[in-house]
gemmi code that builds the backbone of each chain (N, CA, C; Angstrom):
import gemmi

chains = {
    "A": [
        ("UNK", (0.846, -1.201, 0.000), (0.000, 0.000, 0.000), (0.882, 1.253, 0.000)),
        ("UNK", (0.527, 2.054, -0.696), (1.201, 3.435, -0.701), (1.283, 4.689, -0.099)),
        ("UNK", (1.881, 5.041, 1.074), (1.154, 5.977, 2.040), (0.305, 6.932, 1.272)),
        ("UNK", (-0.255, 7.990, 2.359), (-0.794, 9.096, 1.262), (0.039, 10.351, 1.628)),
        ("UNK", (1.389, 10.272, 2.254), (2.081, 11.290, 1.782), (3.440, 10.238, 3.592)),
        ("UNK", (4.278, 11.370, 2.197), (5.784, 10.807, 3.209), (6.756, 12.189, 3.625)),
        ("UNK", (7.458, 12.116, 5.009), (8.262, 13.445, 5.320), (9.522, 12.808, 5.357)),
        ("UNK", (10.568, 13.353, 4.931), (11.753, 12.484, 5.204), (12.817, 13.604, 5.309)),
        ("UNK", (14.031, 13.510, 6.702), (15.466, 14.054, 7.162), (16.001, 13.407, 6.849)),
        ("UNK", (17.089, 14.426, 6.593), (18.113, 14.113, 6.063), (19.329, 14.368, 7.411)),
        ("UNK", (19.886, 14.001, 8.116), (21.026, 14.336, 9.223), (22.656, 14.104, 8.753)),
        ("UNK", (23.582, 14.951, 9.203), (24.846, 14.473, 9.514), (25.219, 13.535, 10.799)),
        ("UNK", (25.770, 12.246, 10.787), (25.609, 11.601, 11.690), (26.658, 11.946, 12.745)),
        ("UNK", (25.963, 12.919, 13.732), (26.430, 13.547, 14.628), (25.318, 13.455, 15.756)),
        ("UNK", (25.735, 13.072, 17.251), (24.347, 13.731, 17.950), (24.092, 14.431, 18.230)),
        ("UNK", (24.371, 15.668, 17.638), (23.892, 16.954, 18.035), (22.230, 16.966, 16.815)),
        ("UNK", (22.473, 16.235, 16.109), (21.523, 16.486, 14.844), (20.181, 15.575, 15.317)),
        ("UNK", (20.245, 14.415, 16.505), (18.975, 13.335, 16.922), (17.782, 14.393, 17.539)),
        ("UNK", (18.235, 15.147, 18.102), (17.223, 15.732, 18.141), (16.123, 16.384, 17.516)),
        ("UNK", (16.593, 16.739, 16.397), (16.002, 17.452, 15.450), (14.987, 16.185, 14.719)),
        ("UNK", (15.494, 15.064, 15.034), (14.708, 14.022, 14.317), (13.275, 13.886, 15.255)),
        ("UNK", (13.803, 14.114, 16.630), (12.739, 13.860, 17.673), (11.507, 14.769, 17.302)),
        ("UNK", (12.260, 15.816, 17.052), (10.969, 17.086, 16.698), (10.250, 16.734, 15.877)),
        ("UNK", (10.757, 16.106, 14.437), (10.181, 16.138, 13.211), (9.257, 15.393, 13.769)),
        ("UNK", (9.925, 14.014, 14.431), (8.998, 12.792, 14.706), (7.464, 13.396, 15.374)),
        ("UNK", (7.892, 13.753, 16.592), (6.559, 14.903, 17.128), (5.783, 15.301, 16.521)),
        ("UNK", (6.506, 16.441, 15.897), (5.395, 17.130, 14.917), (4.339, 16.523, 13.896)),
        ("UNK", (5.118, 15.192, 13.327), (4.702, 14.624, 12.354), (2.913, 13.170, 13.043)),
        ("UNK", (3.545, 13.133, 14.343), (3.259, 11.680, 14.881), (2.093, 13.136, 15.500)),
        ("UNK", (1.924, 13.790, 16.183), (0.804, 14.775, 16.618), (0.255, 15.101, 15.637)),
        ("UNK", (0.529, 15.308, 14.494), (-0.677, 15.765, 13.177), (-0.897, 14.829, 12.735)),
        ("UNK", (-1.216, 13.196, 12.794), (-1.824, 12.140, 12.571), (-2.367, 11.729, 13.677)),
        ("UNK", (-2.817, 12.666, 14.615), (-3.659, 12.486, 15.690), (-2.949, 11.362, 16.941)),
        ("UNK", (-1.772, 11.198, 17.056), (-0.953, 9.881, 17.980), (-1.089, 10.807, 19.492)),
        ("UNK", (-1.477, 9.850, 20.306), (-1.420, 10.614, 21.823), (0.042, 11.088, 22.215)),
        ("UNK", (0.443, 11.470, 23.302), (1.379, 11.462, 23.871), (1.922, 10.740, 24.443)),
        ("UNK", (1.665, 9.621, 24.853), (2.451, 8.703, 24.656), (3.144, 7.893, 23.872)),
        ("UNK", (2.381, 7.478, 22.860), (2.664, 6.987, 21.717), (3.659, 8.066, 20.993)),
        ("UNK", (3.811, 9.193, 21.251), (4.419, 10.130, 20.608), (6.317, 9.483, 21.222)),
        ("UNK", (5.824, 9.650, 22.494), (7.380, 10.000, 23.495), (7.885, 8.154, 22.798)),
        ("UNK", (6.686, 7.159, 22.304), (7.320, 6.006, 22.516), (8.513, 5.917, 20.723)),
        ("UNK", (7.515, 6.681, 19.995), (8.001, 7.130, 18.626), (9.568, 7.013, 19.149)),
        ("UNK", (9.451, 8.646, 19.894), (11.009, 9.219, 19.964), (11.915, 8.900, 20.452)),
        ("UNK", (11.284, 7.843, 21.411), (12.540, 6.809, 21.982), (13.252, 6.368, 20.792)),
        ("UNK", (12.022, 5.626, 20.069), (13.026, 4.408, 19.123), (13.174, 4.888, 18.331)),
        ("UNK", (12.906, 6.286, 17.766), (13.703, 6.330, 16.929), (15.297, 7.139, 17.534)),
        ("UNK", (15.602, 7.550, 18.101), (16.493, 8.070, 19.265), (17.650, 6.718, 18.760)),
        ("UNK", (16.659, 5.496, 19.534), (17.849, 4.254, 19.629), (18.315, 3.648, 18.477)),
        ("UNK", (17.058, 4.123, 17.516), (18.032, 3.374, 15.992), (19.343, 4.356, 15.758)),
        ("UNK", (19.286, 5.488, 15.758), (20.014, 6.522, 15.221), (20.946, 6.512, 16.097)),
        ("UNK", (20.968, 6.190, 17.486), (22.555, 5.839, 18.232), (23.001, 4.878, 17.745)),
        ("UNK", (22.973, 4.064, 17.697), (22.926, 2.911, 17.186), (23.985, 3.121, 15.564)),
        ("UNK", (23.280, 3.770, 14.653), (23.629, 3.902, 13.749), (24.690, 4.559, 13.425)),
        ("UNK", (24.470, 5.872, 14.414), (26.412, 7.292, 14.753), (27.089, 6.182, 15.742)),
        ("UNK", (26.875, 5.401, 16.378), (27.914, 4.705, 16.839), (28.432, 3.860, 16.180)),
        ("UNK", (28.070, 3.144, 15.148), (28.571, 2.334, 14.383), (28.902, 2.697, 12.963)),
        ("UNK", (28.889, 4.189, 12.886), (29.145, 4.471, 11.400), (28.453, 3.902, 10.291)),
        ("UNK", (27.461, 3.371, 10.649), (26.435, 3.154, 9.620), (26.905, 3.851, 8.042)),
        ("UNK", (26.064, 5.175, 8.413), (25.643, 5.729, 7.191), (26.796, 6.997, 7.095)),
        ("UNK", (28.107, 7.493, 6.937), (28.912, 8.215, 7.214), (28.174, 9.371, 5.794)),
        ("UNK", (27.394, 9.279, 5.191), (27.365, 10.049, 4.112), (26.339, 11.246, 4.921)),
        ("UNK", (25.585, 10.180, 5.810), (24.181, 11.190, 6.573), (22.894, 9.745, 6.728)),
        ("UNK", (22.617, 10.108, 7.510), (21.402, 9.491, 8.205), (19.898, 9.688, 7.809)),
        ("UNK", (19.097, 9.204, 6.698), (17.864, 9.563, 6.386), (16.866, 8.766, 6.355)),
        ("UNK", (16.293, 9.208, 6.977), (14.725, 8.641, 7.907), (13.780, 9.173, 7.205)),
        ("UNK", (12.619, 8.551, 6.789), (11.255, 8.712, 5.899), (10.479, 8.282, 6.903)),
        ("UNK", (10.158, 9.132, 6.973), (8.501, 8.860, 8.038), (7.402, 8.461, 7.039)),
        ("UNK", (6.471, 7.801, 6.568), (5.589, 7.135, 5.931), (4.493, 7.520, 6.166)),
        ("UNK", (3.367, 7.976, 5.787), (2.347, 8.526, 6.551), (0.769, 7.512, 6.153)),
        ("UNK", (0.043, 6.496, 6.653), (-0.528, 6.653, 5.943), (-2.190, 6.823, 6.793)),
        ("UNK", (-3.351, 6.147, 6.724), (-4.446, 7.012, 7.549), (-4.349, 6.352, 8.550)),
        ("UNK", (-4.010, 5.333, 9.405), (-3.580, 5.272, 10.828), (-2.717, 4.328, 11.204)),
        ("UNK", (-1.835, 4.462, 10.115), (-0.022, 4.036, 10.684), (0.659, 4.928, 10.131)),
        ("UNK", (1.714, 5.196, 11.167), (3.426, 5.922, 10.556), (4.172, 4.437, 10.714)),
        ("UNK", (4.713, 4.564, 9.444), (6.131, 3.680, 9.428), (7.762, 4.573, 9.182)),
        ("UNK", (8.352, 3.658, 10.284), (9.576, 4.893, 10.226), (10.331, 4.277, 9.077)),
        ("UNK", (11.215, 4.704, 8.354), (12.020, 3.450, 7.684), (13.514, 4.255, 7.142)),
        ("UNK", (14.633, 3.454, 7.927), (15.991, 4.565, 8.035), (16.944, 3.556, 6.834)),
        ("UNK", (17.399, 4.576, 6.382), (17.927, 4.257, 4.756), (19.138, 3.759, 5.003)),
        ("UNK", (20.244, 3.041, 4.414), (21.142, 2.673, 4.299), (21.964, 3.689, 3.453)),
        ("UNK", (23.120, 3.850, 3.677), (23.986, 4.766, 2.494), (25.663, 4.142, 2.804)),
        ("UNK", (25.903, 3.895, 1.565), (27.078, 3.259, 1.524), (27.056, 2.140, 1.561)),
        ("UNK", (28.344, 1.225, 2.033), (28.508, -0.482, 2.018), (28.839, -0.719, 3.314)),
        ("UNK", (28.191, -0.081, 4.589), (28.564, -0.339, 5.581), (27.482, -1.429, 6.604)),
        ("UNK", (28.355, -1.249, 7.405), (27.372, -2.935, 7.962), (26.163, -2.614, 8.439)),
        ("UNK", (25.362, -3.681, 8.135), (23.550, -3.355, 7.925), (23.377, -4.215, 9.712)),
        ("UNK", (24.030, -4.579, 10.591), (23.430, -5.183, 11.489), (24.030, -4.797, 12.978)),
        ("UNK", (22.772, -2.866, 13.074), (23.340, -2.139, 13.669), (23.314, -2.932, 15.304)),
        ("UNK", (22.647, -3.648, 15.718), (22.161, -4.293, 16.756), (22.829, -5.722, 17.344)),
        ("UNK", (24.481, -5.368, 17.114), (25.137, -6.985, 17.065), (25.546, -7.325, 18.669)),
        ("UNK", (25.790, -6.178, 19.663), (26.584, -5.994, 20.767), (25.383, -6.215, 21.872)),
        ("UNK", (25.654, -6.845, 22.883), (25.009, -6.877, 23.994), (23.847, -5.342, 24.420)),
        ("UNK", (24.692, -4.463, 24.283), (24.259, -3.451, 24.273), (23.601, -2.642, 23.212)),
        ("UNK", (23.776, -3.140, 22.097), (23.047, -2.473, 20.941), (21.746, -3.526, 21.592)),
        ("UNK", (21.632, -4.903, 21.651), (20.625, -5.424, 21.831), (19.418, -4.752, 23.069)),
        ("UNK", (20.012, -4.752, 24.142), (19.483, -3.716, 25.552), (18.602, -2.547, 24.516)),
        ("UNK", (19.109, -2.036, 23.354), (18.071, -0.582, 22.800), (17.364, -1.147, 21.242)),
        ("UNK", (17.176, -2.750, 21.329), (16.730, -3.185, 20.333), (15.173, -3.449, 21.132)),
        ("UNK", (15.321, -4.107, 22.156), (14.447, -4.527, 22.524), (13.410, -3.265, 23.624)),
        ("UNK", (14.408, -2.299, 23.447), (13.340, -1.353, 23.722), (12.566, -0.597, 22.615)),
        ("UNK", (12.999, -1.006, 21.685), (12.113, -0.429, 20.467), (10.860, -1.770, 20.179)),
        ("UNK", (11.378, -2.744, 20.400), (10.713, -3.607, 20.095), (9.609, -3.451, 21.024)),
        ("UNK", (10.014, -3.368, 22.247), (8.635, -3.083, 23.508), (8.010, -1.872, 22.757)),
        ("UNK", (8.451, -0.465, 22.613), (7.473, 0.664, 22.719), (7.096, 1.148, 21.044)),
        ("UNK", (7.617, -0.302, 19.914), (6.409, 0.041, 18.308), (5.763, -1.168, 18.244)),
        ("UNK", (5.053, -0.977, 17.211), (4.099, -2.451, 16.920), (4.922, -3.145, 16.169)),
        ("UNK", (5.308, -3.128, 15.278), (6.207, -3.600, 14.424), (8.199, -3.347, 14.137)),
        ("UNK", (8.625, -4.332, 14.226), (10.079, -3.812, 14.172), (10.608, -4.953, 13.045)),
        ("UNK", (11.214, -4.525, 11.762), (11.754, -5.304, 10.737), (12.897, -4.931, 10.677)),
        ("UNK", (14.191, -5.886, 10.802), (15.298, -5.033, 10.065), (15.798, -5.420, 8.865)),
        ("UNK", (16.207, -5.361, 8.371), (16.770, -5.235, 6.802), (15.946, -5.456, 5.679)),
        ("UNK", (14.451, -4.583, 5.490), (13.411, -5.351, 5.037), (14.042, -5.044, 3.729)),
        ("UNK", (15.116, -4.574, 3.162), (14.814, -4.896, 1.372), (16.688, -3.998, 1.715)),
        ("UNK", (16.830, -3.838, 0.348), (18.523, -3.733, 0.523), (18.955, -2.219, 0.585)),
        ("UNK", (17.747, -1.041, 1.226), (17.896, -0.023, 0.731), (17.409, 0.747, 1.978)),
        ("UNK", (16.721, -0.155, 2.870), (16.423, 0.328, 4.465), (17.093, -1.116, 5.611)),
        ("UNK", (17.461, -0.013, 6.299), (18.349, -0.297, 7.492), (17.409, -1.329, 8.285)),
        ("UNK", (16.470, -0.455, 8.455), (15.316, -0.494, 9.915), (14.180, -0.037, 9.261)),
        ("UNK", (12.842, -1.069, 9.903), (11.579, -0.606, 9.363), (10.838, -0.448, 10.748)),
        ("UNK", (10.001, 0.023, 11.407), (9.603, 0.096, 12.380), (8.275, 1.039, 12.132)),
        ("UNK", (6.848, 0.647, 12.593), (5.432, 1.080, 12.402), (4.719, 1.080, 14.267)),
        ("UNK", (4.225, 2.055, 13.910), (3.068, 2.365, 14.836), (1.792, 2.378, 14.458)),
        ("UNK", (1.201, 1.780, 15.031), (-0.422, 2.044, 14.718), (-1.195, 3.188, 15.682)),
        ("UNK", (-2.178, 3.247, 14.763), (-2.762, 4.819, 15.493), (-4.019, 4.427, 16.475)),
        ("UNK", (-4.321, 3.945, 17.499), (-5.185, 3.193, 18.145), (-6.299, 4.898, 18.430)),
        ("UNK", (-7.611, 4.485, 17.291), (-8.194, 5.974, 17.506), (-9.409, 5.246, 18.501)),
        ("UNK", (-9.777, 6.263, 19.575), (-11.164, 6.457, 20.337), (-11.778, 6.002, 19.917)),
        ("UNK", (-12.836, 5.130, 19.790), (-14.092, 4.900, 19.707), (-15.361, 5.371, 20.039)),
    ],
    "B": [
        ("UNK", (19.121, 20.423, 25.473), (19.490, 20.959, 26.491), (19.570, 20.020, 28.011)),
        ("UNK", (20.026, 20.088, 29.082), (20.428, 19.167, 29.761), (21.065, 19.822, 31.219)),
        ("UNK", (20.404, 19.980, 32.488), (21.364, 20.411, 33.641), (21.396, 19.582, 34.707)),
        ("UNK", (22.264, 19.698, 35.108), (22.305, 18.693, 36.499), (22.786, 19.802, 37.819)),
        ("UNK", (21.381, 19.418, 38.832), (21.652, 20.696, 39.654), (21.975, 19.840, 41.297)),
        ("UNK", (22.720, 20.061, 41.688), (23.347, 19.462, 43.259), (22.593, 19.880, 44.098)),
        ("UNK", (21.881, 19.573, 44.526), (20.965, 20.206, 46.128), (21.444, 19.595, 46.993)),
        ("UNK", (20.958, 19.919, 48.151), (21.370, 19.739, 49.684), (20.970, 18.262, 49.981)),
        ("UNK", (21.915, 17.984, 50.932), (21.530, 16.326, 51.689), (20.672, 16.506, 52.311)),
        ("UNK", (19.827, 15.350, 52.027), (18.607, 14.681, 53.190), (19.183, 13.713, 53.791)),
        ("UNK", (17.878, 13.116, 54.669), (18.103, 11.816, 55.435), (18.676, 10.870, 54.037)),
        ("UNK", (17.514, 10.840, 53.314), (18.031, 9.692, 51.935), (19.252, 9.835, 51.443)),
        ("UNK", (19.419, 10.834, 51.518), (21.074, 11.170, 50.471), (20.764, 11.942, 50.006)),
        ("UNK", (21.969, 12.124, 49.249), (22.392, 13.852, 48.554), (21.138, 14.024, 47.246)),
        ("UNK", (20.600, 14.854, 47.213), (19.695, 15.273, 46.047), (20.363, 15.670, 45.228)),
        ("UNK", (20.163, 14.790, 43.497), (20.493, 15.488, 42.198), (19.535, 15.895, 41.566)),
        ("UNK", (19.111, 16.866, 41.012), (17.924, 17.398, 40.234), (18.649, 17.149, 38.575)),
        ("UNK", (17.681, 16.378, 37.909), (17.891, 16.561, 36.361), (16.946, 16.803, 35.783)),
        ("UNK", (17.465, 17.386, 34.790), (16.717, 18.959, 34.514), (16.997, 18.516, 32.856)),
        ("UNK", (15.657, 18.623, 32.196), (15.438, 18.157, 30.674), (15.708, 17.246, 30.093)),
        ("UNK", (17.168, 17.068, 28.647), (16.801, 15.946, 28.312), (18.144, 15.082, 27.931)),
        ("UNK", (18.279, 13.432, 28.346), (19.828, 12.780, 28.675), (19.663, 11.996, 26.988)),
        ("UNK", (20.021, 12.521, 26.361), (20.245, 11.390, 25.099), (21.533, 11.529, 24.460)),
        ("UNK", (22.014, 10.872, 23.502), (23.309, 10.971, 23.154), (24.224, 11.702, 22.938)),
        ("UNK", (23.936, 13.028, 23.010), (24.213, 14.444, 22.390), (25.126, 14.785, 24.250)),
        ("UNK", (23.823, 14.708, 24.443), (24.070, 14.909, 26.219), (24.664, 14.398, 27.613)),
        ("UNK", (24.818, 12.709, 27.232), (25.413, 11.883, 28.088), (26.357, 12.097, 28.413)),
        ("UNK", (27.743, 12.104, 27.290), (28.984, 12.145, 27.892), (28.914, 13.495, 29.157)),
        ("UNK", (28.050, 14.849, 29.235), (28.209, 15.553, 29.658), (27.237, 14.999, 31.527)),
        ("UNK", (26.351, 14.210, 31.427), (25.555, 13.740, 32.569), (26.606, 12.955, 33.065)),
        ("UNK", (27.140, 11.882, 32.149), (27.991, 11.353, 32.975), (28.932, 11.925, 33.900)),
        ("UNK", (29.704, 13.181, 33.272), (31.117, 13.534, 34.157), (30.473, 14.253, 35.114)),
        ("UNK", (29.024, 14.974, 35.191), (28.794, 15.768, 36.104), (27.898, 14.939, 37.149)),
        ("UNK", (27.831, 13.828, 36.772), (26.953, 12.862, 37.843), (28.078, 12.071, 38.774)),
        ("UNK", (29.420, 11.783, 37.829), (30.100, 11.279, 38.576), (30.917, 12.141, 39.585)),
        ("UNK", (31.088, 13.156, 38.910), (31.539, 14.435, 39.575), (30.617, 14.641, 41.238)),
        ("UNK", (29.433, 14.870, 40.762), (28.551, 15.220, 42.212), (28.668, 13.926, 42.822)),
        ("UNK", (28.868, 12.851, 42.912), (29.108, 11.553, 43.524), (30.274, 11.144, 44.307)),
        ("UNK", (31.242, 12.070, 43.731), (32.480, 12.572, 44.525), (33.106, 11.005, 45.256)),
        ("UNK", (33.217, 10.813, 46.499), (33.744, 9.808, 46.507), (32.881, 8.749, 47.173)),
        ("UNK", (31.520, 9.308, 46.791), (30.380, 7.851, 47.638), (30.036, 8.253, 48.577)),
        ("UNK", (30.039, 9.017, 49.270), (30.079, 9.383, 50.697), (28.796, 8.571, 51.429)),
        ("UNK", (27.866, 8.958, 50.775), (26.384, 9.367, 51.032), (25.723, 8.479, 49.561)),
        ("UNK", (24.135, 8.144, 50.042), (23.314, 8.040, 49.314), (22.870, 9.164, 48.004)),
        ("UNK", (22.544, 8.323, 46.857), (22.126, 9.776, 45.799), (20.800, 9.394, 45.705)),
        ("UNK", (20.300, 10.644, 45.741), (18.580, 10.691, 44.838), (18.788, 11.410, 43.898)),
        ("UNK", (18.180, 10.351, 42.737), (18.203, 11.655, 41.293), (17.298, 11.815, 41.138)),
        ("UNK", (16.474, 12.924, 41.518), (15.067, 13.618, 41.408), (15.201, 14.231, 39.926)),
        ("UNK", (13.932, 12.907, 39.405), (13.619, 12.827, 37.574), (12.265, 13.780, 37.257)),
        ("UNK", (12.067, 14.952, 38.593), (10.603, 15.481, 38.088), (10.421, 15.954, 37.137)),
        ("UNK", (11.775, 17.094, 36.948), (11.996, 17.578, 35.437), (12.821, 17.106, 34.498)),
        ("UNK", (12.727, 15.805, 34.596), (13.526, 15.162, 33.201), (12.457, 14.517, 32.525)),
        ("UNK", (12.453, 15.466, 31.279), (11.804, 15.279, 29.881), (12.156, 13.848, 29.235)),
        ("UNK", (13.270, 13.760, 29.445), (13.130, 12.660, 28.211), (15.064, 11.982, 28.718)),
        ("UNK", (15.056, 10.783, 28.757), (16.241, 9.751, 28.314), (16.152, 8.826, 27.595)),
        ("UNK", (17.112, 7.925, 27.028), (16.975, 7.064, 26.293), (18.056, 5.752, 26.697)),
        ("UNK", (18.458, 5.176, 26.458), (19.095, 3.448, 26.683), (20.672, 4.560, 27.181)),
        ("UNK", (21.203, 5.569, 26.172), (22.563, 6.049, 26.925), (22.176, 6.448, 27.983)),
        ("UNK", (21.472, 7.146, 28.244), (21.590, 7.669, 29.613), (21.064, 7.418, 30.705)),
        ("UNK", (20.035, 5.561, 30.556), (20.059, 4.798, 31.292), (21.361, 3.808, 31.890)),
        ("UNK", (22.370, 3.807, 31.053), (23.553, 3.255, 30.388), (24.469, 3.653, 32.064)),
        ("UNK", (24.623, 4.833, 31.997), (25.397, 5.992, 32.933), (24.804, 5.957, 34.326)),
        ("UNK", (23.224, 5.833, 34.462), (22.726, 5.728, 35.410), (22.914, 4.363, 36.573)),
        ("UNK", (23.319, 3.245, 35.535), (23.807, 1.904, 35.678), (25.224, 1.672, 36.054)),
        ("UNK", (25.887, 2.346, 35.335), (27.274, 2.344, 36.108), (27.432, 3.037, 37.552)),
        ("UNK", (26.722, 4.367, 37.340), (26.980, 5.127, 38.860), (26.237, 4.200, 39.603)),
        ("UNK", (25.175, 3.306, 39.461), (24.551, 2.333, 40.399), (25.869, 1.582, 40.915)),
        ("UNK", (26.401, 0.782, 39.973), (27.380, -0.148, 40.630), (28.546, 0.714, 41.264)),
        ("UNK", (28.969, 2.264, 40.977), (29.865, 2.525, 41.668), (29.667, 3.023, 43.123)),
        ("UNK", (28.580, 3.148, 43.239), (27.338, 3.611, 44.356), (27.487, 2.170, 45.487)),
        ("UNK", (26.988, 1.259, 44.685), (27.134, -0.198, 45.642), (28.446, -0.560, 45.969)),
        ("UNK", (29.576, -0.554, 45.028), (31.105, -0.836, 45.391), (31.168, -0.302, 46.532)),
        ("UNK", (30.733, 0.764, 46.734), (30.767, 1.666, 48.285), (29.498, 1.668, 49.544)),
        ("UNK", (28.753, -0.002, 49.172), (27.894, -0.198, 49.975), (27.221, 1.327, 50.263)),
        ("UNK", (26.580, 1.903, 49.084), (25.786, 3.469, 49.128), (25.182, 2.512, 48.042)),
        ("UNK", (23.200, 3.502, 47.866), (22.860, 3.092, 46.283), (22.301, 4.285, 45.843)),
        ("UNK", (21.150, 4.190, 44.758), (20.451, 5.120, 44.683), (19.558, 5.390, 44.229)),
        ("UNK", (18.872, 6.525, 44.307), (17.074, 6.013, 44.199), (16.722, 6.794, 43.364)),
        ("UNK", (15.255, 6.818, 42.321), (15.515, 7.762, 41.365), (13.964, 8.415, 42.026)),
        ("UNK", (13.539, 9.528, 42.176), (12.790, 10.015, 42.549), (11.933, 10.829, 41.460)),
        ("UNK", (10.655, 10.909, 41.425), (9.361, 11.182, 41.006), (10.142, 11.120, 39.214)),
        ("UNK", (10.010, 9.964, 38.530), (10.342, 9.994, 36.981), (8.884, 10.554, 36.408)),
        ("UNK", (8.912, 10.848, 35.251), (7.441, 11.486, 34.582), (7.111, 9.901, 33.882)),
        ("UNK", (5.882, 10.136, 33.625), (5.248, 8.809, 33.004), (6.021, 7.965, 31.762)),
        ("UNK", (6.729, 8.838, 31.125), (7.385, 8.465, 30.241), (8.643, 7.630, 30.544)),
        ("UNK", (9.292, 8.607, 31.198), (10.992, 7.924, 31.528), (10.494, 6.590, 32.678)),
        ("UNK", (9.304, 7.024, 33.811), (8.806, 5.165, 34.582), (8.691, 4.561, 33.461)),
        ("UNK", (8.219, 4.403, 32.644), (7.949, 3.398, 31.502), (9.331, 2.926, 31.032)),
        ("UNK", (10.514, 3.777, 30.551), (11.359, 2.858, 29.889), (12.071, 1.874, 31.291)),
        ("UNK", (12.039, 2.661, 32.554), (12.457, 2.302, 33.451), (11.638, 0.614, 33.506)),
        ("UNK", (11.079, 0.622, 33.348), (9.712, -0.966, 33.934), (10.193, -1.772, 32.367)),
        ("UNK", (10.040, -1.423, 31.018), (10.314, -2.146, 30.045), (11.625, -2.794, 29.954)),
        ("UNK", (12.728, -1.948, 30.599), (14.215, -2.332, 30.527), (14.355, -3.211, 31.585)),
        ("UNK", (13.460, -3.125, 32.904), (13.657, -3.966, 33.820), (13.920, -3.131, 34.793)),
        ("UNK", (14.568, -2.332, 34.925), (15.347, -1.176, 35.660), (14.540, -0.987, 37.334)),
        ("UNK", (13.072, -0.866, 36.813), (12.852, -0.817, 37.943), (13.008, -1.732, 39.060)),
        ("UNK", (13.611, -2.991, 39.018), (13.687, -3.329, 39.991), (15.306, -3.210, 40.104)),
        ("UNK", (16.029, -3.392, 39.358), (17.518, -2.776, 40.393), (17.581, -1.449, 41.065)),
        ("UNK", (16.654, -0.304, 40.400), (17.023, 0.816, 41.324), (15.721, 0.426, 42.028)),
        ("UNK", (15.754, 1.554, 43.390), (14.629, 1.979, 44.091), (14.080, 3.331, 43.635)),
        ("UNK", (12.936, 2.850, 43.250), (12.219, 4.286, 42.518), (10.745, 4.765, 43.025)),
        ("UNK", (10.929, 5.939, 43.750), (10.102, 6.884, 44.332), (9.489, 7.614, 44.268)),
        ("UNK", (8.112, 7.665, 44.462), (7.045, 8.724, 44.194), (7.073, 9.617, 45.645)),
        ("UNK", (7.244, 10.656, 45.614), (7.025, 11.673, 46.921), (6.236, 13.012, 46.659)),
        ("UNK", (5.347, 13.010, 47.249), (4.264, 14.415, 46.901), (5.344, 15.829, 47.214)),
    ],
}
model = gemmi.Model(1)
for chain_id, residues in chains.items():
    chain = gemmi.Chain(chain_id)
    for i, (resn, *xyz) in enumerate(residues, 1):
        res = gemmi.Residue()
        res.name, res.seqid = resn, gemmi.SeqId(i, " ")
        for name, pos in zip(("N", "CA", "C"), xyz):
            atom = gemmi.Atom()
            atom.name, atom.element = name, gemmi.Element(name[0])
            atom.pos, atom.b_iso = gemmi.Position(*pos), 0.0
            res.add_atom(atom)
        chain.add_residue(res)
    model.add_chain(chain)
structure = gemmi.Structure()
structure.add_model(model)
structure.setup_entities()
């Protein structure tokens, strides 16, 4: 299925720049109606992919994240750049911030195709 | 943004106030000033989390080491009033049961 619209950063993989992802995430995850919680759980994981990723030199070109939009899921999905190693989550401790993403999204895929890192979705649980 | 403010000893131990937000940008700087106010163990720490916005796995990371350097010195430490958010990663990681974590009006 094809969202009905996508936002995507672009970062230097530095952490001075994760934050700025947090915002987007916010901004983006509050105008598809996501509570606040679900918001803060967004910004965790995406927080932990992106350490994850400046610690391991992932993506040295820059770090770019597509937020997916569609009528009540965001899917995050963080790009690969370069030939660097796709299996940011190998260390005891990368694992400790795997499985906290895994607790606070609905969905966590990694290497779903050869062109994203990390796939990770929230669903939008609306009121009844 | 990110402060760590030293308040006065209680019965519990020395009060740390943290103040906004511990993620990667920010850690290396929580760390030296947490280990810094920890000085040489003396005393119990409370890190009063009322105004901490937001951490993530690093700066649970830091909080874990000063635990064990806290116990090396038969001292521990307790994290006081976290916001709904940061109790949560605390209970998912497990955390809450190695520290002692406190609600106080």
């Amino acid at each position: 299925m094809k969202p009905s619209d996508t936002v995507s950063v672009l970062i230097p993989p530095k952490a001075e720049y994760v934050s700025i992802v947090r915002l987007t995430a916010s901004g983006v995850a509050s105008r598809m109606g996501f509570d606040i919680d679900d918001i803060e759980d967004i910004k965790v994981s995406i927080s932990e992919a992106i350490n994850r990723m400046i610690d391991k030199g992932t993506s040295p070109d820059g770090i770019k994240i597509d937020f997916h939009l569609y009528s009540d899921v965001i899917r995050i999905d963080f790009r690969l750049s370069g030939s660097s190693p796709k299996d940011i989550f190998e260390s005891e401790r990368d694992g400790f911030a795997f499985e906290i993403i895994r607790a606070l999204m609905d969905e966590v895929i990694l290497n779903p195709d050869d062109h994203v890192l990390l796939s990770m979705t929230k669903r939008l649980e609306r009121a009844v | 943004m990110f402060e760590l403010v030293v308040g006065s000893s209680e019965d519990s131990g020395k009060v740390i106030l943290l103040r906004g937000e511990i993620d990667i940008y920010s850690a290396p700087d929580f760390k030296d000033s947490l280990f810094q106010a920890m000085g040489d163990c003396s005393e119990d720490i409370v890190l009063d989390c009322s105004e901490l916005s937001y951490i993530d796995s690093m700066g649970l990371g830091i909080m874990v080491a000063a635990l064990k350097r806290a116990r090396q010195n038969d001292r521990n430490i307790r994290i006081r009033n976290p916001k709904p958010n940061v109790k949560k990663l605390f209970r998912i990681t497990g955390l809450d049961k190695v520290f002692i974590v406190e609600e106080l009006k």
